[in-house]
C-alpha positions in Angstrom: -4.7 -58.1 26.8 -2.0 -55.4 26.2 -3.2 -53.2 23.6 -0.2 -52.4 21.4 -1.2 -49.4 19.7 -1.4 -47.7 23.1 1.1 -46.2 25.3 1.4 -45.3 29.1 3.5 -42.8 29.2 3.4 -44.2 33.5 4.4 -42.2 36.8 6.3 -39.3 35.6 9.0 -37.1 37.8 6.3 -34.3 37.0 4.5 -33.3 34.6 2.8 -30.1 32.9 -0.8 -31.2 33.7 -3.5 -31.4 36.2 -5.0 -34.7 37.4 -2.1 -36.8 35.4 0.5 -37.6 38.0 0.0 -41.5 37.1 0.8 -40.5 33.7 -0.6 -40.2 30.3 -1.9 -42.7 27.7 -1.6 -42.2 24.2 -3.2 -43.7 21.2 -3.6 -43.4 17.1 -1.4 -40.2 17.7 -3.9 -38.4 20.3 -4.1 -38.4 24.1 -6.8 -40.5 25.5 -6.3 -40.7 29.1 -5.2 -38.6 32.0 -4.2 -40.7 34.9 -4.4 -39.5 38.3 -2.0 -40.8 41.0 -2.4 -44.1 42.4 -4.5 -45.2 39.2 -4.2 -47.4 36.1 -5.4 -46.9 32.9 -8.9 -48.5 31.8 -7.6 -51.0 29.0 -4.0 -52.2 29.4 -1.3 -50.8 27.4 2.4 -50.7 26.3 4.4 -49.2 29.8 7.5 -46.4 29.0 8.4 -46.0 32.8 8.8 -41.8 32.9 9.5 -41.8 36.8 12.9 -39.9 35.6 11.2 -37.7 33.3 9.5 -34.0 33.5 7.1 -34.2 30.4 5.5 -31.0 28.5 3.5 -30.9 25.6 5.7 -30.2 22.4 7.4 -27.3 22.6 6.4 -24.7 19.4 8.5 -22.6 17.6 6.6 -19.7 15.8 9.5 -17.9 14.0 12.2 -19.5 12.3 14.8 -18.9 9.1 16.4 -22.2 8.7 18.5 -21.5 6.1 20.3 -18.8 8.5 22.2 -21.7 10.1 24.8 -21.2 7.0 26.3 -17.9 8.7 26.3 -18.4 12.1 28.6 -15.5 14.5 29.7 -14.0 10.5 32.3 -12.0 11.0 30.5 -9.3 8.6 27.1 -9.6 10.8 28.6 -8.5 14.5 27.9 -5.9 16.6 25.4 -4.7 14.3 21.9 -3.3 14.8 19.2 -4.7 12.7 19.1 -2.8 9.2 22.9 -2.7 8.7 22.7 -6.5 9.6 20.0 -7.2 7.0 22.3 -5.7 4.6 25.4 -7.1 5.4 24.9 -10.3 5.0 21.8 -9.7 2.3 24.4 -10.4 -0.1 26.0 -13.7 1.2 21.9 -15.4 1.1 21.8 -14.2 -1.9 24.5 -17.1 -2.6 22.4 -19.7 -1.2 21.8 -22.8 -3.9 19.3 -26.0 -2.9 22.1 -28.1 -1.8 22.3 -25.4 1.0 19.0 -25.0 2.2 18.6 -28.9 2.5 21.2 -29.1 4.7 20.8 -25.8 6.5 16.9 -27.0 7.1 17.9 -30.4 8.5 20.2 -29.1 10.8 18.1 -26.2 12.1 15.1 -29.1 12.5 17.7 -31.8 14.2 18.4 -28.8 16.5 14.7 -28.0 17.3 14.0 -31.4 17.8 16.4 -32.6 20.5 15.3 -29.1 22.5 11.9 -30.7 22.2 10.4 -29.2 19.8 7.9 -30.5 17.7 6.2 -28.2 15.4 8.4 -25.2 14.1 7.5 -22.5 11.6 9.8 -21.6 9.2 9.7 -18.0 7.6 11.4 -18.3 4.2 11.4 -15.1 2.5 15.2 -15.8 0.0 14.3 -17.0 -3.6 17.3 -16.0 -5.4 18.0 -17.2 -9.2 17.7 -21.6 -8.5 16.0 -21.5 -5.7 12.2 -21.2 -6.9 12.0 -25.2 -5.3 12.9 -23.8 -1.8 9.3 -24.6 -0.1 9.2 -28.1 -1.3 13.1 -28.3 -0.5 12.0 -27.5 3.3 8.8 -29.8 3.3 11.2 -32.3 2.5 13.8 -32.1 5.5 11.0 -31.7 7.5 9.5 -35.1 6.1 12.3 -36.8 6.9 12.9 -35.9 10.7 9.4 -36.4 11.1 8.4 -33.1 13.0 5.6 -30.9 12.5 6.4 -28.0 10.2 4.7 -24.4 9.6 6.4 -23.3 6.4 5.7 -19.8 5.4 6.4 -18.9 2.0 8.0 -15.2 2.3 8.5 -13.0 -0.1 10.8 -9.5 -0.8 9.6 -7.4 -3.8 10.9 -4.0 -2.5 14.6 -3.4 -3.6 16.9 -1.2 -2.8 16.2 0.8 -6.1 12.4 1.1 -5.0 13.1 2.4 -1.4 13.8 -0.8 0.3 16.0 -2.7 2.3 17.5 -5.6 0.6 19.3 -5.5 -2.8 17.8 -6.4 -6.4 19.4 -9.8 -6.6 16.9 -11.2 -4.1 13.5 -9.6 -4.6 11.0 -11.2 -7.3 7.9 -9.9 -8.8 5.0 -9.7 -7.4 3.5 -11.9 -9.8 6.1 -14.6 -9.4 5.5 -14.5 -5.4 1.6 -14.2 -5.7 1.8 -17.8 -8.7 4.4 -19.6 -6.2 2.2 -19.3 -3.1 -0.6 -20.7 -4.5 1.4 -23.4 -5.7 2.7 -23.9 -2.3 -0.6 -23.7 -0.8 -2.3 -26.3 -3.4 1.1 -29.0 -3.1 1.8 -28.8 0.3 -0.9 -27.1 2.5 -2.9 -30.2 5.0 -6.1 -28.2 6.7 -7.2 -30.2 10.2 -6.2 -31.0 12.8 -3.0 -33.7 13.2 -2.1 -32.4 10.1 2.1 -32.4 9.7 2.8 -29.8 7.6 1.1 -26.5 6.6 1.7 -23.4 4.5 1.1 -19.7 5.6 2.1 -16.8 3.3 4.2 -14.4 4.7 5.1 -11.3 3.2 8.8 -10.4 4.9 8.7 -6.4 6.3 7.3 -3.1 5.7 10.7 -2.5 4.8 11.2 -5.4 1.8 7.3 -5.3 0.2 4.9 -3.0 -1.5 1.6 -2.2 0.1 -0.2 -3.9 -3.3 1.8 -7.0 -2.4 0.7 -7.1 1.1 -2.9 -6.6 0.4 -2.8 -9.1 -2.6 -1.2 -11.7 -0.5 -3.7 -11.1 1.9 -6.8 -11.7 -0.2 -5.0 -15.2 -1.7 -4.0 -16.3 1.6 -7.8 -15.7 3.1 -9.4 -17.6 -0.3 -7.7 -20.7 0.6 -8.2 -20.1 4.5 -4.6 -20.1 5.5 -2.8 -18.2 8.3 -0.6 -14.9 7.5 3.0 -13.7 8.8 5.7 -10.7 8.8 7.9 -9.0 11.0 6.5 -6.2 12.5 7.4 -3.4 14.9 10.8 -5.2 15.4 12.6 -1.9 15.9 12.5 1.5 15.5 14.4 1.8 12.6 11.3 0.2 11.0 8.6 2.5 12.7 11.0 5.7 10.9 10.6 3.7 7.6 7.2 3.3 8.1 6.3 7.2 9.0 8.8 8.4 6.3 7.5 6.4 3.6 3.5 5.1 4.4 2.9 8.2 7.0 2.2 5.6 9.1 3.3 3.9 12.1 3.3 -0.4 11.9 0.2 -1.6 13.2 -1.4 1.6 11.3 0.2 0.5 8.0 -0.5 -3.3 8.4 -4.5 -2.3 9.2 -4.1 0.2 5.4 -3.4 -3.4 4.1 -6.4 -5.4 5.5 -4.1 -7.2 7.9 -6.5 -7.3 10.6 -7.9 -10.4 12.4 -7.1 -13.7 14.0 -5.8 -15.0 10.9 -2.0 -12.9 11.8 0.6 -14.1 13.7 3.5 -10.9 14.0 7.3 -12.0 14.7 8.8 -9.4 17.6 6.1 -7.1 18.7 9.1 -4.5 20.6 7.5 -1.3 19.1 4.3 -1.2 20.0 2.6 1.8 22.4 0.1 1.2 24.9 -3.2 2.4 22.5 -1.6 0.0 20.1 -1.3 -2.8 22.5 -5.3 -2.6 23.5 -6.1 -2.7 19.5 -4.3 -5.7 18.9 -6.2 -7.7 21.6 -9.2 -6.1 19.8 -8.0 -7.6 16.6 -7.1 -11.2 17.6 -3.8 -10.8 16.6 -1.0 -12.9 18.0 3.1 -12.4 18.3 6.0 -14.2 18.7 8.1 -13.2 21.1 11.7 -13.7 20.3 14.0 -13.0 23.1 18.0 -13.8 22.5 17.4 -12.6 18.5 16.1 -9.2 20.1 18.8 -9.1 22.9 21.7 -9.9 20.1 20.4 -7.3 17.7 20.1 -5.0 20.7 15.8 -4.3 18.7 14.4 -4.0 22.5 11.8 -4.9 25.0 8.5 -7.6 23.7 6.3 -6.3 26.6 4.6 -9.3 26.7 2.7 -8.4 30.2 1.6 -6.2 28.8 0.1 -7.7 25.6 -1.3 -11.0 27.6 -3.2 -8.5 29.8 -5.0 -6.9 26.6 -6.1 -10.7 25.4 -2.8 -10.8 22.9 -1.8 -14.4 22.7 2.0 -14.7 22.7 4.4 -17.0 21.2 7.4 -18.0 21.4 10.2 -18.3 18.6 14.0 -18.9 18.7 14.1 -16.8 15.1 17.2 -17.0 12.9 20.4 -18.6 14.0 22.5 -15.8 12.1 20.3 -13.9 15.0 20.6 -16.3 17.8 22.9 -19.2 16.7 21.3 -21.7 17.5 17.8 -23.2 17.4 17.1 -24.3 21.2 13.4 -23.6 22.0 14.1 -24.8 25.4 16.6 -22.5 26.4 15.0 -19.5 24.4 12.5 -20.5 27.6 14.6 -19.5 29.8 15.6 -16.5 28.4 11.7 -15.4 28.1 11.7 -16.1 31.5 14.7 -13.7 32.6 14.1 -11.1 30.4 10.4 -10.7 31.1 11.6 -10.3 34.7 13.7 -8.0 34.2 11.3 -5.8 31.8 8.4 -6.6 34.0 9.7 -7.1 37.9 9.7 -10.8 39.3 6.2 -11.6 39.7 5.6 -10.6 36.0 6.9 -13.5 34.5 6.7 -17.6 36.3 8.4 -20.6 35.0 5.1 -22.0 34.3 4.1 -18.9 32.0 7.7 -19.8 30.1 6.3 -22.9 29.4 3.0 -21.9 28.5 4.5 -19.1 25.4 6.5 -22.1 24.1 3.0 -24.7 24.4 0.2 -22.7 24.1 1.1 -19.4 23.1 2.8 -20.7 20.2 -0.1 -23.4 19.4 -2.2 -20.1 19.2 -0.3 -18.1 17.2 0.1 -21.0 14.3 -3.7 -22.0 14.6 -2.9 -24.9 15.5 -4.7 -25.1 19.1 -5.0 -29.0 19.3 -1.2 -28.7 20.3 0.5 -27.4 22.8 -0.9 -29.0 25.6 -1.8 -32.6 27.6 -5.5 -33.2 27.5 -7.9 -35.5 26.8 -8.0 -35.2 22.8 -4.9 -33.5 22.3 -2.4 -34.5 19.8 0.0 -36.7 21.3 3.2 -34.6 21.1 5.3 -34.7 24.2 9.0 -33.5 25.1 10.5 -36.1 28.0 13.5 -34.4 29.8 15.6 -35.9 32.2 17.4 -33.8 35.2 20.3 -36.0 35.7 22.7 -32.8 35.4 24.6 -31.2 37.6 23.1 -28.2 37.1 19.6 -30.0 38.7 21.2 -31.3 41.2 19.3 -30.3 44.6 16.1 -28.5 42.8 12.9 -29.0 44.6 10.4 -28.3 41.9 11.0 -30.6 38.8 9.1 -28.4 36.6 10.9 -24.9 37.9 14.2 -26.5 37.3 13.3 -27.1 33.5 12.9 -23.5 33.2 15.3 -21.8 35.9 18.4 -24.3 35.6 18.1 -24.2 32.1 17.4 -27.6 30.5 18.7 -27.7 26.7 18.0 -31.3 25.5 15.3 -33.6 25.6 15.7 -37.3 26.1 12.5 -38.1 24.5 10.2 -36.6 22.2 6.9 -37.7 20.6 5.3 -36.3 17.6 1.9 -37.7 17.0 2.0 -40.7 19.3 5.4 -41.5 17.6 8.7 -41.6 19.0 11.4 -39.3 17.4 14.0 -38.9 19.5 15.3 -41.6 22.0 17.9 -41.2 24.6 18.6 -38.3 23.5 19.2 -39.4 19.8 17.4 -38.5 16.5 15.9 -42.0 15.4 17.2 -42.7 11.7 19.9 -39.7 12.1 23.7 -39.4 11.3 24.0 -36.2 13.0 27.7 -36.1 12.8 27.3 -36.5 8.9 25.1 -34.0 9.0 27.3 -31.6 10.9 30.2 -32.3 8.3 28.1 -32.0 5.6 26.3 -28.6 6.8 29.7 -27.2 8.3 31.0 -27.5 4.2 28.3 -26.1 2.6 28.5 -23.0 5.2 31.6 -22.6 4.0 31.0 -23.0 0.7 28.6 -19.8 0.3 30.9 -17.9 2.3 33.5 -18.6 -1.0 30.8 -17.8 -3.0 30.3 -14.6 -1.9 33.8 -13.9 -1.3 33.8 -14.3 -5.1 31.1 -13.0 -6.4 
């Protein structure tokens, strides 16, 4: 008797696991068999034929700013260099309204999620005047598309007239951030494992918080046993801030405020020196490697070689599309893949270990290590791509072509044993509406801020 609850997932083109060239089978939203050539499952199950499929675990995205979808390729943003980007376009997010973010989310997640991604982080640090429902507006887009979501709840309490970066209209107090993040944390936080969507706290930069506010956040974050975030040592514009106003270089700073241990994922990781490398293996901490935002901002080199080789687990993150435009975790793959290369010198960086920072490494860096790969007990979240492009034509290695030719759309994706994306489609989603509909509220903040 077929068991319908179960799935063989039968006879794939190739796949990222040992042993499992007869396929997968997948059950009550975790893997449950490996099934080696040749062989059938134990109990009879519901066949999806993947002999025209490579299938990976879901791909993870550790650094995100959905909302950043609203000013893709802005004119006042080009050709710019990190801290005069920040405050260019400061003052268009600080137009955002809910409407906004809803749409800006959904679109940023439909995006993610026919690359093949199935659990994203999301670092939203903008809580201008209306938008103090911004977590719960994200949760919500998130609900809806059905993919696994890491919402960080940012914060910015350093203004311009206090020594930072961004401008007064989009900091808060600390004692606003510290009240909302609990609140976040107690409406929206699920602890375990399968669990679809949970909260981190995530202070933004050296350059946008106070030291209290980091340490604070710190001790509320590590009372309710959730993970911690911020950019660090992104360029060296932010090591000068750093020395000029702490005396203190990044990763010395972030130790002042007890942010040491396997509890911190960093996004970038560029400025780090060789000492400061080996301590950050020491301390358990994790990055997130994000390689077309740090190529468009001209911010540098992640030496990730470097970092894997002192016990760093890396990530991988697409970060914000006003920094990348657009949110394709499979081709930020392949650009991982090139630029370590180049950085590192061919052997340095395989298409396997591309795969493996946007599975694994990213799994690490969000805690969540019951993802991001195909085993026994795994979560049942896979990405199913087809090569039937021209650009695949002729490639020998299924699994190197995914990487090296470039794939950018999935034809299948499952997120805890449950389909999401078919043929290539959203299930449930009008993503021409939702272009339309996100394409006029981008334009509508641009109004705004034209005038404001």
């Amino acid at each position: 008797m077929i068991d319908s609850s179960a799935i063989w997932i039968k006879n794939p083109l190739s796949i990222a696991a040992d042993d499992a060239s007869g396929g997968i089978v997948v059950r009550e939203g975790r893997i449950i068999d490996l099934i080696e050539s040749g062989k059938t499952p134990t109990a009879e199950a519901e066949i999806f034929d993947a002999s025209e499929h490579v299938v990976l675990p879901g791909l993870i995205n550790a650094h995100h700013h959905f909302y950043q979808t609203l000013t893709r390729s802005c004119d006042h943003g080009l050709n710019k260099g990190l801290f005069d980007w920040l405050k260019s376009l400061y003052p268009i997010w600080a137009q955002l309204e809910p409407e906004m973010l809803s749409l800006a989310s959904k679109l940023a997640v439909a995006e993610l999620l026919l690359s093949g991604c199935t659990l994203s982080s999301d670092h939203h640090y903008l809580f201008p005047s209306g938008m103090e429902e911004a977590i719960g507006i994200q949760v919500a887009a998130g609900e809806e598309l059905g993919i696994r979501l890491m919402i960080t709840r940012g914060s910015m309490s350093l203004g311009s007239e206090e020594g930072g970066l961004p401008p007064q209209s989009v900091v808060q107090s600390e004692e606003a951030i510290l009240l909302d993040s609990e609140q976040a944390i107690n409406r929206f936080h699920q602890a375990g494992k399968g669990s679809m969507c949970q909260i981190a706290l995530a202070p933004c930069s050296p350059f946008s918080v106070s030291r209290d506010l980091m340490r604070s956040t710190a001790e509320l974050a590590r009372r309710h046993d959730v993970r911690l975030h911020t950019h660090l040592a992104e360029t060296k514009d932010e090591t000068h801030f750093c020395l000029d106003r702490f005396g203190l270089r990044p990763l010395d700073y972030l130790e002042s405020c007890d942010w040491i241990g396997d509890d911190v994922w960093l996004a970038h990781g560029i400025d780090f020196n060789a000492d400061e490398i080996i301590r950050l293996g020491q301390y358990g901490i994790s990055i997130c490697h994000c390689p077309t935002s740090n190529m468009m901002l001209g911010s540098g080199f992640c030496p990730v070689s470097e970092l894997e080789e002192a016990g760093v687990a890396v990530g991988l993150g697409v970060d914000g599309s006003a920094s990348n435009d657009c949110s394709n975790l499979a081709q930020e793959m392949r650009q991982a893949w090139l630029l370590g290369r180049l950085h590192s010198g061919p052997d340095s960086m395989t298409h396997s270990d591309a795969i493996r920072l946007a599975t694994e490494g990213s799994a690490a860096c969000l805690g969540r290590k019951e993802l991001g790969k195909i085993e026994v007990g795994a979560r049942a979240d896979l990405s199913l791509y087809r090569l039937d492009e021209l650009r695949f034509s002729g490639a020998e290695n299924p699994l190197a072509a995914i990487v090296q030719s470039g794939v950018s759309r999935a034809d299948r994706v499952m997120i805890e044993g449950e389909w999401r994306v078919s043929s290539g489609e959203i299930i449930g989603i009008d993503l021409e509406q939702l272009r339309h509909q996100h394409d006029r509220a981008a334009k509508k903040l641009m109004s705004k801020y034209y005038l404001s």
